[in-house]
gemmi code that builds the backbone of each chain (N, CA, C; Angstrom):
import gemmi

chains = {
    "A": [
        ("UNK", (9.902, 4.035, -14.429), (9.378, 3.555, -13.163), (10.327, 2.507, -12.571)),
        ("UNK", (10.563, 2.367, -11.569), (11.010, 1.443, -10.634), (10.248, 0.041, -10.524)),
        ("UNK", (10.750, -0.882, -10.836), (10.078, -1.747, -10.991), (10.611, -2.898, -9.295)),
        ("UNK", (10.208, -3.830, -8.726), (10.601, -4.493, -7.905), (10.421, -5.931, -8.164)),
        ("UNK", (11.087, -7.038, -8.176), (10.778, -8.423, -8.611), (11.057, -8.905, -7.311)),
        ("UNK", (10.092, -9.416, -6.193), (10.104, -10.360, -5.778), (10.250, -11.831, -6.054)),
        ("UNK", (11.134, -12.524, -4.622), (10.628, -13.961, -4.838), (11.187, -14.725, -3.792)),
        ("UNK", (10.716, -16.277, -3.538), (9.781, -16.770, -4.629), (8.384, -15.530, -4.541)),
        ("UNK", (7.672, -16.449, -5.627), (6.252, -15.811, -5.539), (5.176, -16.856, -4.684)),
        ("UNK", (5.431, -17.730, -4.203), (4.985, -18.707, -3.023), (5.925, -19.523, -2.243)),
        ("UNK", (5.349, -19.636, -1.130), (6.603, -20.299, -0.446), (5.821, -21.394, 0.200)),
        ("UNK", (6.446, -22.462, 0.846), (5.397, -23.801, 1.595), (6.807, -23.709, 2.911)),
        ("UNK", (6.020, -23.407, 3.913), (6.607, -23.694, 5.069), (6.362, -23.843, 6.540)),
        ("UNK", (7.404, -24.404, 7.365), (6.563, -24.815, 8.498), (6.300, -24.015, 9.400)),
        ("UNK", (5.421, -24.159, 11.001), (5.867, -23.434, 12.037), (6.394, -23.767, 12.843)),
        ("UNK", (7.707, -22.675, 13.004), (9.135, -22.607, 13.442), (10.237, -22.256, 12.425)),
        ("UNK", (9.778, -22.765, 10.954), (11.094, -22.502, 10.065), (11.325, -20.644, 10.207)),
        ("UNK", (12.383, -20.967, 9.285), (13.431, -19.179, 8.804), (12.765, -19.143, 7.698)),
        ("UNK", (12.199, -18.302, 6.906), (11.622, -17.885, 5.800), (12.361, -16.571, 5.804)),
        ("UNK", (12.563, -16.536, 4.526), (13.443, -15.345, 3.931), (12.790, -14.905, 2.171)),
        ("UNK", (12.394, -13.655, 2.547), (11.769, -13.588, 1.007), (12.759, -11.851, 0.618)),
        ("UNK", (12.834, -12.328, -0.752), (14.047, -11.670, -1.791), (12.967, -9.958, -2.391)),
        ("UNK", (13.768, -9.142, -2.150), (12.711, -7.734, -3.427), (14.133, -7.232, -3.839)),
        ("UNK", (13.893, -7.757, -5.422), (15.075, -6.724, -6.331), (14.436, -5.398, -7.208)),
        ("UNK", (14.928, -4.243, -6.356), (14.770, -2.725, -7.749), (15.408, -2.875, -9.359)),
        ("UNK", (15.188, -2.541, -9.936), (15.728, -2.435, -11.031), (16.280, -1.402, -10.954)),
        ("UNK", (16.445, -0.444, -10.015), (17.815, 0.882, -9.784), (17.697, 0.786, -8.645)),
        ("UNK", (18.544, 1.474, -8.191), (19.355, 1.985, -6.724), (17.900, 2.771, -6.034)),
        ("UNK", (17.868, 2.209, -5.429), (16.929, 3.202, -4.579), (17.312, 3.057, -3.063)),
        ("UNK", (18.827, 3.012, -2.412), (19.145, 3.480, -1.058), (18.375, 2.418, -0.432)),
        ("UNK", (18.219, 3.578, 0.682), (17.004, 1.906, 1.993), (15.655, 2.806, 1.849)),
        ("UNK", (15.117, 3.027, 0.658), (13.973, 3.599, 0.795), (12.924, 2.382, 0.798)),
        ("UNK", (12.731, 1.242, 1.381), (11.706, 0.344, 0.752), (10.916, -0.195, 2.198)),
        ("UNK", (9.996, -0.234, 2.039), (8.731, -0.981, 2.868), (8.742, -2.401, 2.760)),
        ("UNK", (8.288, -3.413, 3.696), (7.761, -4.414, 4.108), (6.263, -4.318, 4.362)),
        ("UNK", (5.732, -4.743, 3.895), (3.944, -5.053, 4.456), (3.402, -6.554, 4.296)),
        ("UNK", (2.123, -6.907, 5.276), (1.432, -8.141, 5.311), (0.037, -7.582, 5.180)),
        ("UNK", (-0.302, -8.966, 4.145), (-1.337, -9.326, 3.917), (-2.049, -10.203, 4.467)),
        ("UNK", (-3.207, -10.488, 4.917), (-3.937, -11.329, 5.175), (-5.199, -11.568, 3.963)),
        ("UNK", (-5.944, -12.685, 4.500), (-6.843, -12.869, 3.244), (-8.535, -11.832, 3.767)),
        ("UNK", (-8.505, -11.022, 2.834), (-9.918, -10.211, 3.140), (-9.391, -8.797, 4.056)),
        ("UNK", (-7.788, -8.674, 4.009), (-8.009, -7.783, 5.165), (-6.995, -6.692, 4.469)),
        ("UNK", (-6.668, -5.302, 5.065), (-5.696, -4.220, 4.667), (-4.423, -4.492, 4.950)),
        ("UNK", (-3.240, -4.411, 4.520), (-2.063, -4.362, 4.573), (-1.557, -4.045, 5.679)),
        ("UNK", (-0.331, -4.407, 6.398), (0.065, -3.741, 7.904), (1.416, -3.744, 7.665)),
        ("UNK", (1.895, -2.237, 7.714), (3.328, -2.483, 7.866), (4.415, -3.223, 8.860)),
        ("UNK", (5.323, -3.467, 7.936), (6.081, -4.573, 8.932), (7.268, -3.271, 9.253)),
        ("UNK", (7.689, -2.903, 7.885), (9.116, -2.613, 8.206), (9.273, -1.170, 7.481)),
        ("UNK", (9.577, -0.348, 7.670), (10.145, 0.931, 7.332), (12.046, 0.624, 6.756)),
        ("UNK", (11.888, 1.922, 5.493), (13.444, 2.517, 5.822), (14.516, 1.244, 5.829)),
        ("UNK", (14.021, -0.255, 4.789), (14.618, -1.604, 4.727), (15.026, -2.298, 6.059)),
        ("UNK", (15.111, -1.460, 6.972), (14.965, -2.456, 8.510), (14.883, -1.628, 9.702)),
        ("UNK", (13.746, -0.685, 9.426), (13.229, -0.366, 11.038), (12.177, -0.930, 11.179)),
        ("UNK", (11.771, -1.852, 12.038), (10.746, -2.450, 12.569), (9.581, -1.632, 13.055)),
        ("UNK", (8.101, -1.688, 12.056), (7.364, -0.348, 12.600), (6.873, -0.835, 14.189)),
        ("UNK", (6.450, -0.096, 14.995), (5.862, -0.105, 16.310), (4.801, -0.919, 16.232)),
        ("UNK", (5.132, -2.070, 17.244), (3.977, -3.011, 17.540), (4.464, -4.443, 16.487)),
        ("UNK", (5.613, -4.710, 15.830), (5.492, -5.777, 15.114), (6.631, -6.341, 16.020)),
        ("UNK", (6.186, -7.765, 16.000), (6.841, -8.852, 16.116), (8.543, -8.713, 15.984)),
        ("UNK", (9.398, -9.017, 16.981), (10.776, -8.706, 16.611), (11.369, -10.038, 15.885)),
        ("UNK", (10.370, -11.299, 15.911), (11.258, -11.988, 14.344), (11.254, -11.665, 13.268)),
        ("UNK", (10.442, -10.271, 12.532), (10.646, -10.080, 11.550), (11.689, -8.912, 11.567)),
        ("UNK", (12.384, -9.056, 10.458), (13.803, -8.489, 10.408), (13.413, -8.291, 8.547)),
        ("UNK", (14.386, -6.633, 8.470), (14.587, -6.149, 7.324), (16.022, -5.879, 7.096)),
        ("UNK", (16.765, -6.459, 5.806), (18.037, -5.542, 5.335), (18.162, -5.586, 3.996)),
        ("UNK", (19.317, -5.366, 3.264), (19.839, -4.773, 2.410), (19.746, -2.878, 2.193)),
        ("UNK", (20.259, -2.931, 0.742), (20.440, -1.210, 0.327), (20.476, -0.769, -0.861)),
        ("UNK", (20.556, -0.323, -1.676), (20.545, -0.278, -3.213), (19.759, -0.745, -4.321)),
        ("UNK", (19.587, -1.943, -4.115), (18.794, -2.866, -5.166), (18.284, -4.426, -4.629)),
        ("UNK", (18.842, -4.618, -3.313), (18.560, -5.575, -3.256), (18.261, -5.811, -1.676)),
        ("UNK", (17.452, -6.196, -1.311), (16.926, -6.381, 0.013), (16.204, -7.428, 0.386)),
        ("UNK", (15.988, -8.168, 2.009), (15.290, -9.078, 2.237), (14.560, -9.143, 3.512)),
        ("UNK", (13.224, -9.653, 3.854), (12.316, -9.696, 5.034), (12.748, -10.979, 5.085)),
        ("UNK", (13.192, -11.436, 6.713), (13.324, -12.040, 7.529), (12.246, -12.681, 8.574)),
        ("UNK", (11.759, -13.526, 8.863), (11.297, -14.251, 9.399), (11.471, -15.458, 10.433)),
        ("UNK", (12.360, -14.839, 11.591), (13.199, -15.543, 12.096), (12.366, -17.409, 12.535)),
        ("UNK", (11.591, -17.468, 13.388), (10.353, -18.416, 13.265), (8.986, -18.233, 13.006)),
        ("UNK", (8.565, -18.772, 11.759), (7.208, -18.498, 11.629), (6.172, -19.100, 13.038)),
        ("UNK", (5.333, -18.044, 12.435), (4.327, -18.467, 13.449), (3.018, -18.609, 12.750)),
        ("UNK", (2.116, -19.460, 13.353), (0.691, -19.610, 12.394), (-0.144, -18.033, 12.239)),
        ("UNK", (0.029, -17.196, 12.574), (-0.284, -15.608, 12.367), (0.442, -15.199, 11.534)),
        ("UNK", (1.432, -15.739, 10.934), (2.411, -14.939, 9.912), (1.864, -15.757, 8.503)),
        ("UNK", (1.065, -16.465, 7.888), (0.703, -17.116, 6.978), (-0.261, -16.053, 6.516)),
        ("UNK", (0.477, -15.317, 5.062), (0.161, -14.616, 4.721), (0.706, -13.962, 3.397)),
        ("UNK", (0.481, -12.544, 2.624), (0.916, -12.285, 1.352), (1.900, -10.865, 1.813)),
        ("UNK", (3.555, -10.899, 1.555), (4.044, -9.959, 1.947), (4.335, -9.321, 0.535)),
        ("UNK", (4.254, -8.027, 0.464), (4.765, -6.850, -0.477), (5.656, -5.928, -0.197)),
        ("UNK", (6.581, -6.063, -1.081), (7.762, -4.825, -0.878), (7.039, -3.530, -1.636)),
        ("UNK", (7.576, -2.074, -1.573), (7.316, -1.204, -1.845), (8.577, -0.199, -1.304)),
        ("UNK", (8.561, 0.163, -2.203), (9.443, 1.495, -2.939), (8.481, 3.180, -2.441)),
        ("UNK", (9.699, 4.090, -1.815), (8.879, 5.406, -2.084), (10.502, 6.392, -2.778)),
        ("UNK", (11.437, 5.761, -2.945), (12.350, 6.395, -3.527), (12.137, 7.266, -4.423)),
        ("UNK", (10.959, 7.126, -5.612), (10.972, 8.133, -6.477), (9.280, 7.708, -7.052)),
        ("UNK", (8.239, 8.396, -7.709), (6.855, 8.401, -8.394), (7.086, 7.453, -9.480)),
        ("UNK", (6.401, 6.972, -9.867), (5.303, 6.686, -8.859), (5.636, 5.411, -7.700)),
        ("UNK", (4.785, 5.541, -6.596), (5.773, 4.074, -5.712), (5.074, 3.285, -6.236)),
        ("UNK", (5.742, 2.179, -6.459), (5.895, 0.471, -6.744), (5.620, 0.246, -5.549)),
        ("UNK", (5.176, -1.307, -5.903), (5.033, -2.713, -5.314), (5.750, -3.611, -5.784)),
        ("UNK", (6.067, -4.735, -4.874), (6.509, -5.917, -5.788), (5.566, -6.511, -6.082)),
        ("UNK", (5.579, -7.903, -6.580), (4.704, -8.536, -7.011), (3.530, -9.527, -5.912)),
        ("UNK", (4.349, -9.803, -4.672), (3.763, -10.169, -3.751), (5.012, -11.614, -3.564)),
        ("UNK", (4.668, -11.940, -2.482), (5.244, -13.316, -2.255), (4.148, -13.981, -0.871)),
        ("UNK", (3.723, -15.094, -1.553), (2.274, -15.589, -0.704), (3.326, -17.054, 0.564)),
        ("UNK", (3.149, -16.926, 1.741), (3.349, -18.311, 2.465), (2.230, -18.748, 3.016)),
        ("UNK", (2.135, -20.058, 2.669), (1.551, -21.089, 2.783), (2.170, -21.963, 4.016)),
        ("UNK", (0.992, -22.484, 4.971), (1.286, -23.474, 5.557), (1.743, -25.057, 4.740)),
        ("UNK", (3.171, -25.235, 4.953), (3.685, -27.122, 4.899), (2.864, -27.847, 4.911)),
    ],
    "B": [
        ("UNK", (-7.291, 6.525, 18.840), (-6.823, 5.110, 18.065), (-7.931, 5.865, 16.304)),
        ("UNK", (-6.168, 5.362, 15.442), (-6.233, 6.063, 13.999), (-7.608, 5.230, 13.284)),
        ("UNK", (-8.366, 5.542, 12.355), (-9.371, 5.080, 11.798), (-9.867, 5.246, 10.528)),
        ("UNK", (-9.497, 4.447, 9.647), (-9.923, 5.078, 8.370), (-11.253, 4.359, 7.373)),
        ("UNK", (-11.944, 5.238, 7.041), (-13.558, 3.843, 6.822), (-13.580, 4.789, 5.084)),
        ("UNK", (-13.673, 4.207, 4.357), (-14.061, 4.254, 3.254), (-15.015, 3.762, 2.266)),
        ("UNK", (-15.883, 4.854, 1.403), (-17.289, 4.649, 1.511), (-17.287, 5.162, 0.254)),
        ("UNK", (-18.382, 4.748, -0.516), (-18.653, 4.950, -1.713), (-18.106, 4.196, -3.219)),
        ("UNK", (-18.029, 2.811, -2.946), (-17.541, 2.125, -4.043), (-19.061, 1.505, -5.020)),
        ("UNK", (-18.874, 0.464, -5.272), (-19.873, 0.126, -5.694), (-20.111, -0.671, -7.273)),
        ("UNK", (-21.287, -0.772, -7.954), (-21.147, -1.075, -9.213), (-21.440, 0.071, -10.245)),
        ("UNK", (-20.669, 0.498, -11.197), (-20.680, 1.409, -12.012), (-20.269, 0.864, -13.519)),
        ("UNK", (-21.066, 1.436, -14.881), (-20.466, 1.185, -16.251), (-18.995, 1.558, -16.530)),
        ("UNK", (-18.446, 0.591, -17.587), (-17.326, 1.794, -17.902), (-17.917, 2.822, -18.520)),
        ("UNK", (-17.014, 3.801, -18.469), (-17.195, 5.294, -19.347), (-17.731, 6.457, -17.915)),
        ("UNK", (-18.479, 5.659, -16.780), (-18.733, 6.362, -15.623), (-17.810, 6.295, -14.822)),
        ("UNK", (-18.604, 7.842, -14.002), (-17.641, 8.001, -12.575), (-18.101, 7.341, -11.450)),
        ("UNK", (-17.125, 7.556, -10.512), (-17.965, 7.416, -9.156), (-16.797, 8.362, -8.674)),
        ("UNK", (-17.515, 8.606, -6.908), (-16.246, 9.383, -6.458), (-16.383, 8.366, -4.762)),
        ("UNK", (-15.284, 8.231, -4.364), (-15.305, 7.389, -3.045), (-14.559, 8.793, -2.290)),
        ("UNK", (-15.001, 8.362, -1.007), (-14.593, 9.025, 0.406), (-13.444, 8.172, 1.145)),
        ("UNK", (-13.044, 9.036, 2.229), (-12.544, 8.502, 3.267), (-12.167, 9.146, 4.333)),
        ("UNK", (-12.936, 8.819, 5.705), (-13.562, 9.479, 6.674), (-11.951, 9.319, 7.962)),
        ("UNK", (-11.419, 9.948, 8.217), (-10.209, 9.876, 8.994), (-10.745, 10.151, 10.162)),
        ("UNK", (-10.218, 9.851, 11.343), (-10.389, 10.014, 12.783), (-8.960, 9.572, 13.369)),
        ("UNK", (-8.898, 10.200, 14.961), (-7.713, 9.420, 16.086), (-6.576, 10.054, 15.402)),
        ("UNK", (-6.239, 11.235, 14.519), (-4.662, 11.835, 14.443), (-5.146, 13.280, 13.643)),
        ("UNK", (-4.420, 13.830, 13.457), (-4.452, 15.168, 13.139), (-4.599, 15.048, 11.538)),
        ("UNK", (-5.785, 15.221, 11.046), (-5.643, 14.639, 9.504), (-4.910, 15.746, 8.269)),
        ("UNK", (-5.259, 17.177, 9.115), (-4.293, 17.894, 8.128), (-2.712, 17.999, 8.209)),
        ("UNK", (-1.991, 17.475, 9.021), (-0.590, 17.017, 9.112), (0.139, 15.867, 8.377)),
        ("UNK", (-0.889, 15.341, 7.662), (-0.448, 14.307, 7.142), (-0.673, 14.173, 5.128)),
        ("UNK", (0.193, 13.745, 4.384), (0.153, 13.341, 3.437), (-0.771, 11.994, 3.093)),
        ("UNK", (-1.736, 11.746, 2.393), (-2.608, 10.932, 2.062), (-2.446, 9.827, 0.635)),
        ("UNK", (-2.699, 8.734, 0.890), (-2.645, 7.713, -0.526), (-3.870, 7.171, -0.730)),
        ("UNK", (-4.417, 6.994, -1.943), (-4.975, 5.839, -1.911), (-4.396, 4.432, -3.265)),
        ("UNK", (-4.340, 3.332, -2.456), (-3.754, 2.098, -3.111), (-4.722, 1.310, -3.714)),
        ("UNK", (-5.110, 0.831, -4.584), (-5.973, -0.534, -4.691), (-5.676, -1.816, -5.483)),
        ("UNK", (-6.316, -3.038, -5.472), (-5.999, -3.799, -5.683), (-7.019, -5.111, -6.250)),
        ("UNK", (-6.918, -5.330, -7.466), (-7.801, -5.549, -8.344), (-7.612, -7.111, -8.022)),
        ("UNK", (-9.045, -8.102, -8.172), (-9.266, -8.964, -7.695), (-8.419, -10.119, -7.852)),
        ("UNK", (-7.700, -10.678, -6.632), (-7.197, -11.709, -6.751), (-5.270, -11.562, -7.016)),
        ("UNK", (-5.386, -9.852, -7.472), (-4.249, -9.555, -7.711), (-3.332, -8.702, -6.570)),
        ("UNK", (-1.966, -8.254, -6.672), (-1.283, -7.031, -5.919), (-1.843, -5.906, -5.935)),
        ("UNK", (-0.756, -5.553, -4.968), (-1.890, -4.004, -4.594), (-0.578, -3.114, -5.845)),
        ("UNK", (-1.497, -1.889, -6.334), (-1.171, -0.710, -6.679), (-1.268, 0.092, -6.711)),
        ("UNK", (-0.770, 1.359, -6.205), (0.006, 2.340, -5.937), (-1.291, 3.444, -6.869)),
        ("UNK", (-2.564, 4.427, -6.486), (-3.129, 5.106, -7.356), (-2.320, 6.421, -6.725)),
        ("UNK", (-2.263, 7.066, -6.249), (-2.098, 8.685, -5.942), (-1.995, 9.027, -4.672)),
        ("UNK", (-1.373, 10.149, -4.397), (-1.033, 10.865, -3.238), (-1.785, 12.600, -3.589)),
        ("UNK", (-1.405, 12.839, -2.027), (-1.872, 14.611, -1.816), (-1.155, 15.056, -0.680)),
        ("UNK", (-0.522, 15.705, -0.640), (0.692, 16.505, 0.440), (-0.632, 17.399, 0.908)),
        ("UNK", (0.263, 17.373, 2.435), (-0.827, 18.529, 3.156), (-0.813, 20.435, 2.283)),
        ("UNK", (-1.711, 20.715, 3.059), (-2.292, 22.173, 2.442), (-0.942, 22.909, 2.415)),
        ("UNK", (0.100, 22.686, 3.284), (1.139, 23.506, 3.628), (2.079, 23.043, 2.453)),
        ("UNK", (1.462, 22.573, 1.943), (2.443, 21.391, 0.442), (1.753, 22.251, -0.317)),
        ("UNK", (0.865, 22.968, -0.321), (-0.107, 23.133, -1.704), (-0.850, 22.170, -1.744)),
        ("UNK", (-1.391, 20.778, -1.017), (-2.252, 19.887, -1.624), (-1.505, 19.815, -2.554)),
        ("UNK", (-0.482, 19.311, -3.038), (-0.344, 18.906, -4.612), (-0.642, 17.380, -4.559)),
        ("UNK", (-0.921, 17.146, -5.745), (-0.617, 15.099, -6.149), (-0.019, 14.726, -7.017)),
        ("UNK", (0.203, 13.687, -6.566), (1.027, 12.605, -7.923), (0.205, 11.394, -8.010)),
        ("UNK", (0.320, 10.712, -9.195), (-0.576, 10.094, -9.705), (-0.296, 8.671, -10.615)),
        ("UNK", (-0.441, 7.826, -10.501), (-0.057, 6.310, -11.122), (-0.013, 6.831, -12.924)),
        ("UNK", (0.441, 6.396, -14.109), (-0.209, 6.340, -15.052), (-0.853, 6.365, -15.337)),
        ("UNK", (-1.407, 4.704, -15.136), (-2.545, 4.425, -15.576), (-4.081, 5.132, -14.733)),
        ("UNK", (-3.973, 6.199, -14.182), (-5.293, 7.063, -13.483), (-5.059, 8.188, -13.912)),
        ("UNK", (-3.737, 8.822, -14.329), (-3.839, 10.100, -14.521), (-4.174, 10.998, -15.431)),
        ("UNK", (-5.198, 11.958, -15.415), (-6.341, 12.453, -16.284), (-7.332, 11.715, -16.225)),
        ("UNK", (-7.437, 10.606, -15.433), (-8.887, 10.387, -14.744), (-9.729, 10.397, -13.794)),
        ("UNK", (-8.595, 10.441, -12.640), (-8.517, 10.176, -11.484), (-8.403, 11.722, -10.583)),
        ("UNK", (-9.043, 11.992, -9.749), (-8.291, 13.014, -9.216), (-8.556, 13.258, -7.869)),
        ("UNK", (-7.769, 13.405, -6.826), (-7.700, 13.079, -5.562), (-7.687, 14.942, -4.620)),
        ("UNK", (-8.507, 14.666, -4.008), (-8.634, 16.020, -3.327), (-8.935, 15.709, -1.717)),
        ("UNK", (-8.779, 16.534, -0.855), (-8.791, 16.826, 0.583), (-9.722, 17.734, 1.207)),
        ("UNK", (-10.345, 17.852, 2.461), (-11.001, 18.684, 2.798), (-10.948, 18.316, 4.927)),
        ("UNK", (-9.959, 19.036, 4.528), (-9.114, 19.053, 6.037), (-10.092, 18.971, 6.874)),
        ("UNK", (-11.252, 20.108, 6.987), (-12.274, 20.800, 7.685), (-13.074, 19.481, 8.339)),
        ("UNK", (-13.330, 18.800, 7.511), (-14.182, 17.184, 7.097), (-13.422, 16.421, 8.039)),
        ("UNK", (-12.080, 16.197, 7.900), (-11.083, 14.790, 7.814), (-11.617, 13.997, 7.138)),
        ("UNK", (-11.471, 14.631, 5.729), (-11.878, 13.557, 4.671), (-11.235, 13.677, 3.483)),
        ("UNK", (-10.577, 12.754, 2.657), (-10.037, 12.273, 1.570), (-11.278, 11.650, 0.463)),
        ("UNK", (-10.830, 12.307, -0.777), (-11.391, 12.118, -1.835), (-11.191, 11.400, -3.334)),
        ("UNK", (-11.824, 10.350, -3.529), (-11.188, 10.211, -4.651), (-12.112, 10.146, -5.914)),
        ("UNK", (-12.235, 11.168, -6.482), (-12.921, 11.291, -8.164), (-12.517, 10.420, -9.473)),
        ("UNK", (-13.325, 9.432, -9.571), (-12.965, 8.597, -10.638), (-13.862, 8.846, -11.824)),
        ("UNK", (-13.156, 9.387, -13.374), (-13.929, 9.426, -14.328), (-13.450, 8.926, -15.177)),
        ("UNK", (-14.238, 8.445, -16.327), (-14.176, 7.390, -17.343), (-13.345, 6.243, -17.134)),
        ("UNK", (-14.344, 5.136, -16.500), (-13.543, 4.018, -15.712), (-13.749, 2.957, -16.392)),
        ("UNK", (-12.890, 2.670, -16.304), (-12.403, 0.759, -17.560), (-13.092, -0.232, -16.308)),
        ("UNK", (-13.183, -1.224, -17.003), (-13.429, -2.417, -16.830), (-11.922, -3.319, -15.700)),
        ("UNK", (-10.759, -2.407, -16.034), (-9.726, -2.724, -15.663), (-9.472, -1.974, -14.134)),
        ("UNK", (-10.575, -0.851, -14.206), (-9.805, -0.252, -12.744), (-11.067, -1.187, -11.867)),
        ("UNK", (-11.762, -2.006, -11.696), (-12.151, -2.833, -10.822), (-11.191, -3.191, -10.112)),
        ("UNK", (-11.821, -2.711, -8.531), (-10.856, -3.433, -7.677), (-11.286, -3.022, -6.209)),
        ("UNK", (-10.585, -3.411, -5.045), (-10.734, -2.588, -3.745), (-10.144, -1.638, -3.952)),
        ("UNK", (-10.673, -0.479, -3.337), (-9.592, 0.947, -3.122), (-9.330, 0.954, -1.780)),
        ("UNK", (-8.167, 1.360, -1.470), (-8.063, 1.891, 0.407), (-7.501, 2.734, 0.424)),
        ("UNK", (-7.404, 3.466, 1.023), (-7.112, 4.854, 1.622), (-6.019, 4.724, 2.753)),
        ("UNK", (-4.704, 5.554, 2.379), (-3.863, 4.848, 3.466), (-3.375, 5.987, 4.106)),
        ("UNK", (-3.095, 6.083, 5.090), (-2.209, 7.817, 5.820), (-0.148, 7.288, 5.384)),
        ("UNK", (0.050, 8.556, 5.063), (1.353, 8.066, 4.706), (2.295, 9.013, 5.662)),
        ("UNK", (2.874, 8.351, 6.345), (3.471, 8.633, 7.824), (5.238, 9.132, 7.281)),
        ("UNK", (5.409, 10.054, 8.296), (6.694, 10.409, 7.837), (7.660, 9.537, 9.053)),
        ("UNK", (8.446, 8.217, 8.413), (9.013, 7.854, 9.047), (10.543, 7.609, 8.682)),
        ("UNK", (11.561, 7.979, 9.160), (12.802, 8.135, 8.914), (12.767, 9.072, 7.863)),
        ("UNK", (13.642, 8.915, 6.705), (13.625, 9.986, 6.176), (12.483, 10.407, 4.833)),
        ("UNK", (11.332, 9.267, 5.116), (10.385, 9.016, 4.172), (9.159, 9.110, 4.578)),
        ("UNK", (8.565, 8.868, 3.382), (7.036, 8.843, 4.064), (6.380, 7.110, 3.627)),
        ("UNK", (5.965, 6.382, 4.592), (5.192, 4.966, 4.530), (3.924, 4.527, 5.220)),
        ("UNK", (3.408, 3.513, 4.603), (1.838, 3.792, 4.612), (1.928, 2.714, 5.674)),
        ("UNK", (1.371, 3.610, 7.121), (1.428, 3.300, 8.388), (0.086, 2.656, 8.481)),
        ("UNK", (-0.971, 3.320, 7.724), (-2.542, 2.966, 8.574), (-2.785, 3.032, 7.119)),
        ("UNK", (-4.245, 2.150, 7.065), (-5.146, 1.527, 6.323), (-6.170, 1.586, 6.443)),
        ("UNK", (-7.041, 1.835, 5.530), (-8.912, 1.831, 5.718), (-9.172, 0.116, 5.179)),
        ("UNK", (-10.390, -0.106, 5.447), (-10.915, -1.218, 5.280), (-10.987, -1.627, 3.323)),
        ("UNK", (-10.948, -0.782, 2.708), (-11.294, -0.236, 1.465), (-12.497, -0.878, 1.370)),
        ("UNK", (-12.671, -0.609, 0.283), (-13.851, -0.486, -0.479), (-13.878, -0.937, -1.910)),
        ("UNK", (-15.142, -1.592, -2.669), (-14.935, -2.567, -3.847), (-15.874, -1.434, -4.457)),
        ("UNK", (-15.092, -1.173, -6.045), (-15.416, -1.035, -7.566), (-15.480, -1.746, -8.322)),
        ("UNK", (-16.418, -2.017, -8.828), (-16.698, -2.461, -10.355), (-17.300, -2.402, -11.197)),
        ("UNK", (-16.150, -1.984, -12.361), (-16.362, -1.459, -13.437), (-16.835, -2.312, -14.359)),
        ("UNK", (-18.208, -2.589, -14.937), (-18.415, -3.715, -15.701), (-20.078, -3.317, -16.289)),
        ("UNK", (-20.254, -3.762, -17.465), (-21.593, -3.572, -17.963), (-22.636, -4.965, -17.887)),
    ],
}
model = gemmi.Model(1)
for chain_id, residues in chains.items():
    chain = gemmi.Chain(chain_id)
    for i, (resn, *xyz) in enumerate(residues, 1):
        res = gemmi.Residue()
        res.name, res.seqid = resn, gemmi.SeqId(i, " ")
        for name, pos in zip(("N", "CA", "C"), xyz):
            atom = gemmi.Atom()
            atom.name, atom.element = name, gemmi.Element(name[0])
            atom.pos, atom.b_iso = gemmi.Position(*pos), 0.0
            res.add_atom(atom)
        chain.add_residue(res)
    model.add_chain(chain)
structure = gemmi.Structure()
structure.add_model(model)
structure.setup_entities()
């Protein structure tokens, strides 16, 4: 299995900062990987397709790149709507992974 | 506008089943490949199973830890997704959701979300 290690696994930051959160594969898996948000009590919403296509309807400060093994969601200025739990995810190969999560917290 | 409501969770022993639904509306539900994810309290979400459309064969794939317990079926006719859970741990407590898995670029990613729905497995 493909495993993904996010991090950090919490972050404390303000609104306006750059938040940048890390997802490492343990193999090559190309730009097959997802971005999603969490809120508290609510379903997941994709952010990002394909390591940086921005799905329809999201916010253009969030930004996706890397390729292979290592990739990162971008957060150009937070905003108090972005305080929340993001998950990477893998569909490169079965079963798909998650990472572990990475939670931001309001400063 | 896409809609996914999922129904049938609840409290159940281990060693029992339950089977949950999920009622699709707002897109063409047999065009699409189906997931359901869940995510056990307090924790990340994980990844239970898929089902390729009829033109796939309906086939699935399946997490480990569900497979030979779990088994996920379709009924286009409905727009409804199925998920059969038997002999359930204490460990598969959790929300389930039901996600449509969208073919975008050269993949498929889980575009839309149901509200899910809470299991628990506990005596």
């Amino acid at each position: 299995d493909i495993q993904l290690t996010q991090s950090p696994s919490f972050l404390s930051a303000s609104v306006g900062d750059r938040v940048t959160i890390t997802c490492r594969a343990s193999q090559g898996i190309s730009s097959s990987l997802a971005w999603y948000q969490q809120k508290p009590e609510k379903a997941p919403k994709l952010l990002i397709h394909t390591a940086s296509t921005l799905q329809s309807g999201v916010p253009s400060r969030f930004s996706g790149s890397g390729s292979g093994t290592e990739f990162t969601l971008t957060i150009s200025s937070l905003q108090p709507e972005d305080f929340a739990t993001y998950y990477c995810q893998q569909r490169k190969s079965y079963p798909i992974t998650f990472g572990g999560g990475t939670k931001v917290e309001i400063k | 506008e896409v809609q996914l409501v999922e129904s049938g969770g609840g409290l159940v022993q281990p060693g029992g089943s339950l089977r949950l639904s999920c009622a699709a509306s707002g897109f063409t539900f047999s065009d699409h490949y189906m997931d359901w994810v869940r995510q056990a309290p307090g924790k990340g979400l994980e990844w239970v199973g898929r089902i390729r459309m009829k033109v796939n064969g309906s086939t699935t794939e399946y997490a480990a830890s569900v497979k030979g317990r779990f088994t996920i079926s379709r009924d286009d006719s409905k727009n409804s997704l199925y998920l059969q859970m038997n002999s359930l741990k204490t460990e598969d407590t959790a929300v389930y959701y039901c996600a449509r898995a969208a073919r975008l670029g050269q993949g498929f990613y889980l575009d839309y979300w149901g509200q899910g729905t809470l299991v628990t497995a506990s005596s």
